[in-house]
N, C-alpha and C positions, 0 to 999 in steps of 0.2 A: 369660299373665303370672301369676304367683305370688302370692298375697295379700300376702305380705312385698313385693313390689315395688309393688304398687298402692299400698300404704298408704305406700311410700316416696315415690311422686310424686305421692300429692294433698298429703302433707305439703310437698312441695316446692312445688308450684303452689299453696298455700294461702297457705306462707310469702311468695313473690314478690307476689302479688294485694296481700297486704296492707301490701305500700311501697309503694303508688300511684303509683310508675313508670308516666310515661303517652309516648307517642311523641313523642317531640322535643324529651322533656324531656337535661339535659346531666348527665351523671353521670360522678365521680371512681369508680371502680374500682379498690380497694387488692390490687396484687397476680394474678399469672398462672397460679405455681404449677407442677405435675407437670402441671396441665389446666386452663383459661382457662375454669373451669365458670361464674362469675360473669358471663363479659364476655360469654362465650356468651350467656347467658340476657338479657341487658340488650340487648342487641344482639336478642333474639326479640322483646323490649320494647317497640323498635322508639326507644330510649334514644340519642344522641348520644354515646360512650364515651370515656373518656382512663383510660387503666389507667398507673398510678403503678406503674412496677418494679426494682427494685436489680437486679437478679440480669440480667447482661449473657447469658447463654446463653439462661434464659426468654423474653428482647426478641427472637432471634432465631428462637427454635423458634417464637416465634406473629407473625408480622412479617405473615405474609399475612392476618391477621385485618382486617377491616373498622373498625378503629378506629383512632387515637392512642396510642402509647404513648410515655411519656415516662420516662426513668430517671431515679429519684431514691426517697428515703428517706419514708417516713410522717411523721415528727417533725418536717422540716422540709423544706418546699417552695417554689416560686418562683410558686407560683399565685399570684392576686388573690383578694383577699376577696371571695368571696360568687357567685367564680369557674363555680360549678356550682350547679344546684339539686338535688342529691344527690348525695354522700358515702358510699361503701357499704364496708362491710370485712367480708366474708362468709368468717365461715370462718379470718378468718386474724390477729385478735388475740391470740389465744393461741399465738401462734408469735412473740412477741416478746416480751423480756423486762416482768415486770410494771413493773417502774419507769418504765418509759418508755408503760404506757398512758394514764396521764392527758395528758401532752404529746401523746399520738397523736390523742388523741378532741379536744385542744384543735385543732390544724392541720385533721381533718375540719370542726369547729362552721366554723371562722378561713373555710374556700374552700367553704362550699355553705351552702346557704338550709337542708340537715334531713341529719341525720347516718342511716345504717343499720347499726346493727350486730348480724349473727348469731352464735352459738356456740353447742358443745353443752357439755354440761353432766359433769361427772365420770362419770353413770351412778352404777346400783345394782347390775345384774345383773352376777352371777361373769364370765361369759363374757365380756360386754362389758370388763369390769376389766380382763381378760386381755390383750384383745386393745387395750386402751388406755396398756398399760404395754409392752408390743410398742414401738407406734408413740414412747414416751419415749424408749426407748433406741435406736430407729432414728435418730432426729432427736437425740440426744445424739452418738452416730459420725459426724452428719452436720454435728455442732458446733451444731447449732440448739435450738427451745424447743418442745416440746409440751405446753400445762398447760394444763387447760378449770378453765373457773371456774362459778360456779352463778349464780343471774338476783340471789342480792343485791352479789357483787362485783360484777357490772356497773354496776347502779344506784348502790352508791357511786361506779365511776369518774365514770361521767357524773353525779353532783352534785359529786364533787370538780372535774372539767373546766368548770362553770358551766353547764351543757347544761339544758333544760328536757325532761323525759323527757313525749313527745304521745302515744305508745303502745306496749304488751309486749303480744308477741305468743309464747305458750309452747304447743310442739307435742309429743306424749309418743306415741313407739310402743307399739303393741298389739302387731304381731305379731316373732311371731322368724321368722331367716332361720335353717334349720337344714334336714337330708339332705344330698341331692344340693345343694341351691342355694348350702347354706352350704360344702360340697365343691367345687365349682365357685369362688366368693368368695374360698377361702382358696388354691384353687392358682392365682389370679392375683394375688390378694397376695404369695403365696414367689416364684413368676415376677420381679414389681416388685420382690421384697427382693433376689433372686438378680442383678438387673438394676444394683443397688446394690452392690453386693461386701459385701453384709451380711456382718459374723461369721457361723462357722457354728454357734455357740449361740441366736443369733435366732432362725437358719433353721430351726433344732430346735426353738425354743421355739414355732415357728409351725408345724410340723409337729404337735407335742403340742396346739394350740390346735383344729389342723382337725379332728382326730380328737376332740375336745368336742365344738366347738359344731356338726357332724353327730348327735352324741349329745346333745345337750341343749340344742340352740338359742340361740341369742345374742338377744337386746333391745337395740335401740340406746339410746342416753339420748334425755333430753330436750334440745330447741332452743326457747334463746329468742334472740329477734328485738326490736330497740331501735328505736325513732323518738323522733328527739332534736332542738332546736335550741338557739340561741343564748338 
């Protein structure tokens, strides 16, 4: 394993430790995705799962998963208050329009005893820019939202929401993913794009990106991580 990927999964197993998800505990899981990376992990957690999902094709490609999945909307659901004791939306509030975050993070506080919310952060490094304005205009073709925000928009949301913020937890990569690894990365990102009916300006602009960040390495941003309740 790669230094770049080491440092990718103690950051990830650092990140999860510190929701204190413990087995048996009942957790809302916002969201399935391209890849059910969340329910996954929660479910290694040894967590009680109900993944909340709009997207009727996502309910199907993960239907054999070991948990509850229920269709419906983040803004507003038909749970009971206080329904779970965790509310986790990892990864995927910035794929929804901002107006509607503070109503989102209200319905998490409204069905669980402590809210979780992850995000990364806009980034500084060139490369990273690059390859984060890629994924805008893939998710604009796709009609959707890709906007990361930095650790003080979040914290206004959740004082705007009434939430009482218990603890931030902010993780900053060291290493870049660059050579062969970041060669590898990118031709299974154009694969995924290709797999998409991307424009073929993406596909370009993501061919000119592999050939960077081979040469100059990519820095992912920073992730901060929210522990919030009522």
């Amino acid at each position: 394993m790669t230094i770049f990927n080491e440092e990718k999964n103690k950051i990830e197993q650092e990140l999860w430790a510190s929701t204190g998800i413990k087995p048996g505990n009942s957790v809302l899981d916002i969201g399935l995705g391209n890849r059910p990376h969340s329910a996954i992990k929660l479910l290694e957690l040894g967590a009680n799962v109900t993944v909340l999902e709009k997207s009727i094709e996502a309910i199907r490609r993960n239907c054999e998963l070991d948990l509850k999945i229920v269709e419906g909307d983040i803004t507003s659901t038909d749970f009971c208050d206080n329904e779970f004791d965790y509310a986790v939306a990892y990864f995927i509030l910035h794929e929804i329009p901002e107006e509607l975050h503070i109503s989102a993070v209200k319905e998490l506080l409204r069905v669980s005893g402590k809210v979780i919310i992850a995000e990364p952060t806009p980034g500084t490094d060139p490369v990273y820019k690059d390859y984060y304005r890629i994924f805008q205009d893939v998710m604009k073709v796709r009609s959707g939202i890709e906007e990361y925000q930095n650790l003080e928009y979040w914290r206004k949301i959740l004082q705007s929401a009434g939430a009482k913020e218990l603890k931030t937890v902010t993780k900053v990569s060291k290493e870049k993913i660059t050579g062969e690894e970041a060669e590898e990365f990118m031709n299974n990102l154009i694969e995924y794009l290709e797999s998409l009916d991307m424009p073929s300006g993406i596909l370009e602009r993501a061919e000119e990106l592999k050939i960077k960040m081979i040469r100059l390495g990519m820095l992912y941003s920073e992730i901060n991580l929210f522990i919030a309740e009522s």
